[in-house]
Chimera marker file (.cmm) of the C-alpha trace (Angstrom):
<marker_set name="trace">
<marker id="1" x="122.566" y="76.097" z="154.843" r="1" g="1" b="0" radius="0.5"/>
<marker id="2" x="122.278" y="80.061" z="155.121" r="1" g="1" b="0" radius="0.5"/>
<marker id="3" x="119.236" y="79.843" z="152.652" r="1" g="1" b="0" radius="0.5"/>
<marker id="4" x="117.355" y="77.554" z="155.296" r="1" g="1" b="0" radius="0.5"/>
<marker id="5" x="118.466" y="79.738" z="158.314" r="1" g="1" b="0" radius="0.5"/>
<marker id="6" x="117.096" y="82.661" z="156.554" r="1" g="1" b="0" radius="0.5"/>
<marker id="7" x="113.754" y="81.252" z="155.783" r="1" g="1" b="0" radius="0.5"/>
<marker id="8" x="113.567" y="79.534" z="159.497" r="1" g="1" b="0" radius="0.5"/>
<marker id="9" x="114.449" y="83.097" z="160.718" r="1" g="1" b="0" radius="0.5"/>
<marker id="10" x="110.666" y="83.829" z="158.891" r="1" g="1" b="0" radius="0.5"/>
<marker id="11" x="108.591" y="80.883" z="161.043" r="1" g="1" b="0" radius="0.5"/>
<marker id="12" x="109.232" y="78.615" z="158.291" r="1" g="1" b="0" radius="0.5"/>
<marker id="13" x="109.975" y="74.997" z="159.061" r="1" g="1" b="0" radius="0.5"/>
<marker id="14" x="111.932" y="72.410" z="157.176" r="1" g="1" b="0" radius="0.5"/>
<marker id="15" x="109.702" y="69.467" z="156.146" r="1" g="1" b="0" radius="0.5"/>
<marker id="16" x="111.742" y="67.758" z="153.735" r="1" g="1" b="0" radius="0.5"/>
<marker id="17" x="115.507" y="66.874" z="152.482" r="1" g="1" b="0" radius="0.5"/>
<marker id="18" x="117.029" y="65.120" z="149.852" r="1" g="1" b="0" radius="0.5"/>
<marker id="19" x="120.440" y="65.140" z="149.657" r="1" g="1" b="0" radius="0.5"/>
<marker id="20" x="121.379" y="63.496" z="145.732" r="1" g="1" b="0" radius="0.5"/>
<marker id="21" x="124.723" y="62.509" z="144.569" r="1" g="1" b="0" radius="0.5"/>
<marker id="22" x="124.612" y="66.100" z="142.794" r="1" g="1" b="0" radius="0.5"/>
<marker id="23" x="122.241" y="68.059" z="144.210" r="1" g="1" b="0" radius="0.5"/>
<marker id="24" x="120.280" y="68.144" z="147.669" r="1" g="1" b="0" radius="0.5"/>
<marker id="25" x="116.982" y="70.064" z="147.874" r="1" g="1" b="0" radius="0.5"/>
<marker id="26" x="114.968" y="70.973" z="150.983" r="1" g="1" b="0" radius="0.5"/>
<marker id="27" x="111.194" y="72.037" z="150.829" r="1" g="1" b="0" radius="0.5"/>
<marker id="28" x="110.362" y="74.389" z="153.791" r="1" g="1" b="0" radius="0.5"/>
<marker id="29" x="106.531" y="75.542" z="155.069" r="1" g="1" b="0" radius="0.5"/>
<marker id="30" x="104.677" y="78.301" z="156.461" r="1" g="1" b="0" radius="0.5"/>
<marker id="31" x="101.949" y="77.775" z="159.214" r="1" g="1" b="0" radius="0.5"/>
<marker id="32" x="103.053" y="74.285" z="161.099" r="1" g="1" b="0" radius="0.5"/>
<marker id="33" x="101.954" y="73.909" z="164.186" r="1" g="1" b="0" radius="0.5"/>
<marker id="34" x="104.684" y="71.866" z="165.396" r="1" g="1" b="0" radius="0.5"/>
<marker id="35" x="108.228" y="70.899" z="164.523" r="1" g="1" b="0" radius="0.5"/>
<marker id="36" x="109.065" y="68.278" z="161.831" r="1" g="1" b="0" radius="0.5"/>
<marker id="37" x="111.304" y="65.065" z="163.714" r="1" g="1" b="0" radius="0.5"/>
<marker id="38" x="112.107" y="63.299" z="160.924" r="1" g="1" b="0" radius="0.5"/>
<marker id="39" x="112.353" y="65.347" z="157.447" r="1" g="1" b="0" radius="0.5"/>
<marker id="40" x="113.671" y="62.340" z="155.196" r="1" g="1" b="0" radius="0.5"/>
<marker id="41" x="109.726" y="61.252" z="154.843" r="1" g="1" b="0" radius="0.5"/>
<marker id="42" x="108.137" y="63.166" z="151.504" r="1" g="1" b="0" radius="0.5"/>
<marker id="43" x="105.158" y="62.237" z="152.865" r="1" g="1" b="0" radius="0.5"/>
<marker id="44" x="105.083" y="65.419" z="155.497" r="1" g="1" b="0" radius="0.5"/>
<marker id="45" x="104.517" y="67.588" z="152.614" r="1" g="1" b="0" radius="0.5"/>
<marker id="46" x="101.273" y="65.674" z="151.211" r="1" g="1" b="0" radius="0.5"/>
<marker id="47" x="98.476" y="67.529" z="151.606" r="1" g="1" b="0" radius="0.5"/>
<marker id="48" x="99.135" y="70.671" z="153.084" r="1" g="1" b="0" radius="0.5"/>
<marker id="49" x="97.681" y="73.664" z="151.953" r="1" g="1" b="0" radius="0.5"/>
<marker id="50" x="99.905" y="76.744" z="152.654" r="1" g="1" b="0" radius="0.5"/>
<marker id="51" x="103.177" y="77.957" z="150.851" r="1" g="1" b="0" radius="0.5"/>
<marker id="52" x="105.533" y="75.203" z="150.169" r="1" g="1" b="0" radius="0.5"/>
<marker id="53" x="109.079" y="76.719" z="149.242" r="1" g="1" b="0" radius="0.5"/>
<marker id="54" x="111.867" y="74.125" z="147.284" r="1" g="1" b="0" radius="0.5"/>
<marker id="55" x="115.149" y="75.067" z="147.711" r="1" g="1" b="0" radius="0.5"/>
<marker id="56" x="117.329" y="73.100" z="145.494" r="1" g="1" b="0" radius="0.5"/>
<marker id="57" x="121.246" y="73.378" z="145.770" r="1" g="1" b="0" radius="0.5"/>
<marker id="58" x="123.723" y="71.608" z="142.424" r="1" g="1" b="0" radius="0.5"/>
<marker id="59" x="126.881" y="70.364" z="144.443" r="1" g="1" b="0" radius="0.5"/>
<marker id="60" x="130.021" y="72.206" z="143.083" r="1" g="1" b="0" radius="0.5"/>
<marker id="61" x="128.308" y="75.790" z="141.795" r="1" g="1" b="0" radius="0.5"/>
<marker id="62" x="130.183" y="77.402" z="144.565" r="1" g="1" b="0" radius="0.5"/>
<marker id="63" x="133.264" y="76.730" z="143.514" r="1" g="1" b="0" radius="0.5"/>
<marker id="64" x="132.227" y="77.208" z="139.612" r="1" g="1" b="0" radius="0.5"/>
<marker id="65" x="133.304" y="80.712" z="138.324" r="1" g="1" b="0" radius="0.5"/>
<marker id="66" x="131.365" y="80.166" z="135.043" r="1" g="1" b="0" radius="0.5"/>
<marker id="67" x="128.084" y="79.332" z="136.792" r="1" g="1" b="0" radius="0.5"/>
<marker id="68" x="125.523" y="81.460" z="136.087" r="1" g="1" b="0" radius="0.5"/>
<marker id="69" x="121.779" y="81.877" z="137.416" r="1" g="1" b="0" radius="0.5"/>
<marker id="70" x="119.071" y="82.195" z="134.979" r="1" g="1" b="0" radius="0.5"/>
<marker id="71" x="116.177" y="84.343" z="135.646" r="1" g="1" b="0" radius="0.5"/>
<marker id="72" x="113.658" y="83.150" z="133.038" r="1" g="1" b="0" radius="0.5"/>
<marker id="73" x="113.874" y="86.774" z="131.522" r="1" g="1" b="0" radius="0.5"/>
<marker id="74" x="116.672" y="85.968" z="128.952" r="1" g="1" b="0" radius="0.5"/>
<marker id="75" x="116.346" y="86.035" z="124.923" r="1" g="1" b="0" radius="0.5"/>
<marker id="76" x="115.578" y="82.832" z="124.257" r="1" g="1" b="0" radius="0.5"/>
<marker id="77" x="114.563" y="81.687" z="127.753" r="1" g="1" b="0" radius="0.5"/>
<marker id="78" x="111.640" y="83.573" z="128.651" r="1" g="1" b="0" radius="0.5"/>
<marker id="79" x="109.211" y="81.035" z="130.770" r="1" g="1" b="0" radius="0.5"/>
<marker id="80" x="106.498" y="83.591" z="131.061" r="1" g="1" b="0" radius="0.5"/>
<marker id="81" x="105.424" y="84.817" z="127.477" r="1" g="1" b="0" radius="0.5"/>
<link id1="1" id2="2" r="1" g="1" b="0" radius="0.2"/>
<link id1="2" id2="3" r="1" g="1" b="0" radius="0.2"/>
<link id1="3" id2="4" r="1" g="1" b="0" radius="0.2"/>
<link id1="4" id2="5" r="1" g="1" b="0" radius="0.2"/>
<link id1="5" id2="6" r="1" g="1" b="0" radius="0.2"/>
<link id1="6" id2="7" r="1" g="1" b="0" radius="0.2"/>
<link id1="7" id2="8" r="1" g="1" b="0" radius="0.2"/>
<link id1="8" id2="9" r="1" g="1" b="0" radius="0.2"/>
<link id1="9" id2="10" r="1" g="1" b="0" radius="0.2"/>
<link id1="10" id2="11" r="1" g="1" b="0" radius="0.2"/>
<link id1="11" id2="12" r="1" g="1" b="0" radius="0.2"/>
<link id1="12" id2="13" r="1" g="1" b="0" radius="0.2"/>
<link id1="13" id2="14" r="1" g="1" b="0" radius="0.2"/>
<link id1="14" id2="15" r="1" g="1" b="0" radius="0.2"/>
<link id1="15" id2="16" r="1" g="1" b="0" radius="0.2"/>
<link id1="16" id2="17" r="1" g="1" b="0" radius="0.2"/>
<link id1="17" id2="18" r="1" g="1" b="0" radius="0.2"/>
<link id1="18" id2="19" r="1" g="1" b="0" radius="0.2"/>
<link id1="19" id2="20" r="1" g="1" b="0" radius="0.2"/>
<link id1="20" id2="21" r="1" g="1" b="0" radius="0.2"/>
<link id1="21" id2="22" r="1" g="1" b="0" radius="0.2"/>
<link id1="22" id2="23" r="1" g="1" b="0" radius="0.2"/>
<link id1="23" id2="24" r="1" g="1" b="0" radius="0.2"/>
<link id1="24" id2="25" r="1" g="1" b="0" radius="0.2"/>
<link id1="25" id2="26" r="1" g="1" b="0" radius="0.2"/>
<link id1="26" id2="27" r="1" g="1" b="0" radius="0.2"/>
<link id1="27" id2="28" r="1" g="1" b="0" radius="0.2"/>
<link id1="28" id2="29" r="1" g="1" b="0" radius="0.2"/>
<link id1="29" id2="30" r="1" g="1" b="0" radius="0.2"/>
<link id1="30" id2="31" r="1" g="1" b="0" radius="0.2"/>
<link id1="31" id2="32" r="1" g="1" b="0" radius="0.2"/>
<link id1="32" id2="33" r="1" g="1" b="0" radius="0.2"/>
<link id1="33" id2="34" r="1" g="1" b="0" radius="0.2"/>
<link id1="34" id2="35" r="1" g="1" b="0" radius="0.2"/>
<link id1="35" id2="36" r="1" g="1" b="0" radius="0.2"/>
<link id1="36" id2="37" r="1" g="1" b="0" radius="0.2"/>
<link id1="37" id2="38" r="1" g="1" b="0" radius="0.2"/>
<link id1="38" id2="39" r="1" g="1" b="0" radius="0.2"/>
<link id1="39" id2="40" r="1" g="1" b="0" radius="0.2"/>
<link id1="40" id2="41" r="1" g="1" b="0" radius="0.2"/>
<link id1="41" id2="42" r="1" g="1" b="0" radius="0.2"/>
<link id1="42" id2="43" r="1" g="1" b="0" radius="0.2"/>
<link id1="43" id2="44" r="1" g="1" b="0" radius="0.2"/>
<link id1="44" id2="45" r="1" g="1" b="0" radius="0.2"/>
<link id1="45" id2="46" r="1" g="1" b="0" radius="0.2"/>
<link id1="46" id2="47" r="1" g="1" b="0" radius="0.2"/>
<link id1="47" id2="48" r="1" g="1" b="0" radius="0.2"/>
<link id1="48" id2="49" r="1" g="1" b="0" radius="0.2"/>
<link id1="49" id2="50" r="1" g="1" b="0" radius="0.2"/>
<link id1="50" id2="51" r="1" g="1" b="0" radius="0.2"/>
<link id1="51" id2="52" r="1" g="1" b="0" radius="0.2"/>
<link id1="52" id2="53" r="1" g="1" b="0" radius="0.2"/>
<link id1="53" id2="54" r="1" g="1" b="0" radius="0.2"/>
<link id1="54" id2="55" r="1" g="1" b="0" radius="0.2"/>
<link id1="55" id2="56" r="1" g="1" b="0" radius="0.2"/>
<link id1="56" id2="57" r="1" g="1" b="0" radius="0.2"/>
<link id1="57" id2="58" r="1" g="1" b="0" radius="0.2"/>
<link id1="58" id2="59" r="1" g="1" b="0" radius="0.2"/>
<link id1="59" id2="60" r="1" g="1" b="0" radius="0.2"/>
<link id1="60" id2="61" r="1" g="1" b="0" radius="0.2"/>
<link id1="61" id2="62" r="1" g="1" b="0" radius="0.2"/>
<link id1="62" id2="63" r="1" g="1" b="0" radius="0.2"/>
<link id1="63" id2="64" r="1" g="1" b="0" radius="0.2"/>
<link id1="64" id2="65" r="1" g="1" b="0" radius="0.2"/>
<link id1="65" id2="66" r="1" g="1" b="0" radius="0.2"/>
<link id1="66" id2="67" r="1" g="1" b="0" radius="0.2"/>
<link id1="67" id2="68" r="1" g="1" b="0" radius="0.2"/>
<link id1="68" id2="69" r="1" g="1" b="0" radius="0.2"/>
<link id1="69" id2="70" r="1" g="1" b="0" radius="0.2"/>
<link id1="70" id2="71" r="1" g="1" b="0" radius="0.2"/>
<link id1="71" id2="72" r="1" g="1" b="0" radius="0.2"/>
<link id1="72" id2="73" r="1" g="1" b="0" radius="0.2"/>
<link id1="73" id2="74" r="1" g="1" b="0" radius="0.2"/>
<link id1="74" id2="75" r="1" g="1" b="0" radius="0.2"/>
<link id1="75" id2="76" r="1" g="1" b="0" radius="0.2"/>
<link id1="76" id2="77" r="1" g="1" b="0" radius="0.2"/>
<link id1="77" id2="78" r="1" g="1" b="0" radius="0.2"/>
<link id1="78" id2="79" r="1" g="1" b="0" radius="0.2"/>
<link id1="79" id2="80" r="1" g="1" b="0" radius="0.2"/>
<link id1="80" id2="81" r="1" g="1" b="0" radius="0.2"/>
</marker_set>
């Protein structure tokens, strides 16, 4: 929740949530004219053409000391050549 505050805090507006049994994920946008009433429909992020941000939270991580972020920058994990 203080992921999507911050990112509201920048104009952006929550179009979309998904809350699994696992994991939730939200997709915020840039440049909307007006406020989003009901974000359960995927279809409010169908063709738009701006910045689309996914936010995607795995239930439980919090409380997990061994969790660990990956940055794509690892031996053995680099995503980008």
């Amino acid at each position: 929740k203080k992921s999507i505050e911050f990112y509201k805090s920048f104009g952006m507006k929550l179009m979309y949530e998904y809350h699994g049994d696992d994991f939730s994920i939200y997709f915020l946008a840039s440049n909307v004219a007006d406020d989003v009433e009901d974000t359960t429909s995927r279809g409010n992020c169908d063709g738009r053409f701006g910045p689309i941000l996914e936010l995607t939270h795995n239930h439980g991580t919090e409380d997990d000391d061994d969790f660990s972020h990956f940055n794509g920058n690892e031996d053995g994990r680099q995503g980008f050549g």
